[in-house]
C-alpha positions as CSV (number, residue, x, y, z in Angstrom):
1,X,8.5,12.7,-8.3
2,X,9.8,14.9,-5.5
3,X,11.9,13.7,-2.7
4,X,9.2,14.9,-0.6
5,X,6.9,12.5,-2.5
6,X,9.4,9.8,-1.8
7,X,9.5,10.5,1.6
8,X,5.4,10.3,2.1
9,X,5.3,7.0,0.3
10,X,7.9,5.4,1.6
11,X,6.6,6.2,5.5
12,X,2.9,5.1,3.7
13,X,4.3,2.0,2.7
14,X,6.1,1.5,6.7
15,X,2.5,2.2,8.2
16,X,1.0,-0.1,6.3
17,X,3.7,-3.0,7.2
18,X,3.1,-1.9,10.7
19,X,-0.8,-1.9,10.6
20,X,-0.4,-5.4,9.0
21,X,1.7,-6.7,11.7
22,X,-0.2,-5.5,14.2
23,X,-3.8,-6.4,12.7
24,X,-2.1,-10.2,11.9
25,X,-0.7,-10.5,15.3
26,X,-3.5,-8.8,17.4
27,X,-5.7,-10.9,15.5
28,X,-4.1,-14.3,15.6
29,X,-4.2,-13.6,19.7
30,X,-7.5,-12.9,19.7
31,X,-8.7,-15.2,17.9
32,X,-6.6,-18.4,19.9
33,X,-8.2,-17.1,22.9
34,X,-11.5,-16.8,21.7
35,X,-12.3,-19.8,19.5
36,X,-8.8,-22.1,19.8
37,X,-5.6,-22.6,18.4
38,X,-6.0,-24.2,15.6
39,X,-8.3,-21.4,14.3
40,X,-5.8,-18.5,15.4
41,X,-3.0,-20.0,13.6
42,X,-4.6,-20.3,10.6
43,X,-5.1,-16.3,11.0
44,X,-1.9,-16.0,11.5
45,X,-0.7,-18.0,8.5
46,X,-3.2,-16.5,6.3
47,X,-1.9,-13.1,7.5
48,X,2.0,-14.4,7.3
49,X,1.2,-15.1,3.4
50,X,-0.6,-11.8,3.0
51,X,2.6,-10.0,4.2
52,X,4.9,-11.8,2.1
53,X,2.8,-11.0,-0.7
54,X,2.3,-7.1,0.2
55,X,6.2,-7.2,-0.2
56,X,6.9,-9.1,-2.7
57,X,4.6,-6.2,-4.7
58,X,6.0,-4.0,-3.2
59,X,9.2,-4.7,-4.5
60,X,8.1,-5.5,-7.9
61,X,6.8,-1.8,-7.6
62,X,10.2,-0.5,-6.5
63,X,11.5,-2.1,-9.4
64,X,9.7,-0.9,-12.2
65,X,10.8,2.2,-14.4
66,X,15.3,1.2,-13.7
67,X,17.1,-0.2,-16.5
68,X,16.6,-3.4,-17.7
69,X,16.4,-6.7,-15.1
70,X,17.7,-9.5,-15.5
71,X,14.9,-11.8,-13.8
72,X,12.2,-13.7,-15.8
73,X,8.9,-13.3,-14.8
74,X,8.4,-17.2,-15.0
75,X,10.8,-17.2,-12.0
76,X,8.4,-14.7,-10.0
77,X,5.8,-17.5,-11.0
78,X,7.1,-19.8,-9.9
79,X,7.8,-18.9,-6.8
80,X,4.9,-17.5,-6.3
81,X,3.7,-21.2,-6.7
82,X,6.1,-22.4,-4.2
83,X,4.7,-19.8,-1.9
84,X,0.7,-21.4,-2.5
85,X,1.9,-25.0,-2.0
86,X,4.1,-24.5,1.1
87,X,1.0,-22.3,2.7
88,X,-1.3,-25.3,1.6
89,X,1.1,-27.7,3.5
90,X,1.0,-25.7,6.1
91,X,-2.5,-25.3,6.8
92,X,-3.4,-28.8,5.6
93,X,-0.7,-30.9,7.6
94,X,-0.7,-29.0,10.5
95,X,-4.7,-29.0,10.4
96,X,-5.1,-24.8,10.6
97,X,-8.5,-23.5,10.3
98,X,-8.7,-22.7,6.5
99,X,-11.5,-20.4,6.6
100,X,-9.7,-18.4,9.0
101,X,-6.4,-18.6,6.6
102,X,-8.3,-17.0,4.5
103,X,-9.9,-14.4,6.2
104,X,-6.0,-13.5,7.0
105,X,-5.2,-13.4,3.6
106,X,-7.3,-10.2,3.5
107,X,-5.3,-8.2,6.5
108,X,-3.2,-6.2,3.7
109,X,-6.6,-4.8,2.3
110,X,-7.9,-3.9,5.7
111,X,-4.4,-2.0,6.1
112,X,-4.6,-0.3,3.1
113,X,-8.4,1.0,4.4
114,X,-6.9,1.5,7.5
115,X,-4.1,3.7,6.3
116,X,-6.3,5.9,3.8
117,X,-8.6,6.6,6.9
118,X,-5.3,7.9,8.7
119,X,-4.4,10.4,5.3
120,X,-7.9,11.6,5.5
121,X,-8.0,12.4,9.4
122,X,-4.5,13.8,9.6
123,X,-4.2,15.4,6.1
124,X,-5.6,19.4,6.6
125,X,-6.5,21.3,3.3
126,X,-4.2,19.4,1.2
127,X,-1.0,19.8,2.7
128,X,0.6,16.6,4.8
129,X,1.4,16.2,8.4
């Protein structure tokens, strides 16, 4: 890979966390205006997780093809785990919308259409911009 490849996934992978944000955030608002508080928190945690998990892959991405790590991949289980069960307390203790939790679980996916609709409108004949 090129450092110009580099470069155009690396500012890929900053437009994504950005669209995230802003999708999570921007939703979360919307949605405690429009239907309560309750419900546009549980956006908002649902979207919180979503992040965490976007970079959590992200990094395990990063990772892959160096020399040899020294991590287990039971750890990255488990605290993958740790991740579900504090998001469950969360959302059940604090009484969250879970439906809407988990419509925000699915903001990465949204940014990932979001961002290939951006390379398709601003990519001429091949070449980037």
């Amino acid at each position: 890979m090129t450092e110009t490849d580099d470069l155009f996934y690396q500012q890929v992978q900053r437009r994504i966390k950005i669209i995230i944000f802003v999708l999570g955030v921007g939703g979360a608002m919307a949605l405690a205006i429009w239907k309560g508080l309750a419900i546009g928190a549980g956006f908002l945690t649902g979207a919180a997780v979503s992040f965490l998990s976007y970079w959590r892959w992200e990094q395990i991405v990063s990772s892959l093809g160096g020399g040899p790590k020294s991590r287990r991949s039971l750890w990255w289980m488990l605290r993958s785990l740790i991740l579900v069960a504090l998001a469950y307390a969360i959302i059940r203790f604090l009484g969250l919308d879970l439906p809407a939790a988990m419509v925000g679980l699915l903001i990465p996916a949204a940014a990932v259409i979001l961002e290939l609709i951006y390379e398709l409108i601003f990519v001429n004949n091949g070449t980037r911009t």
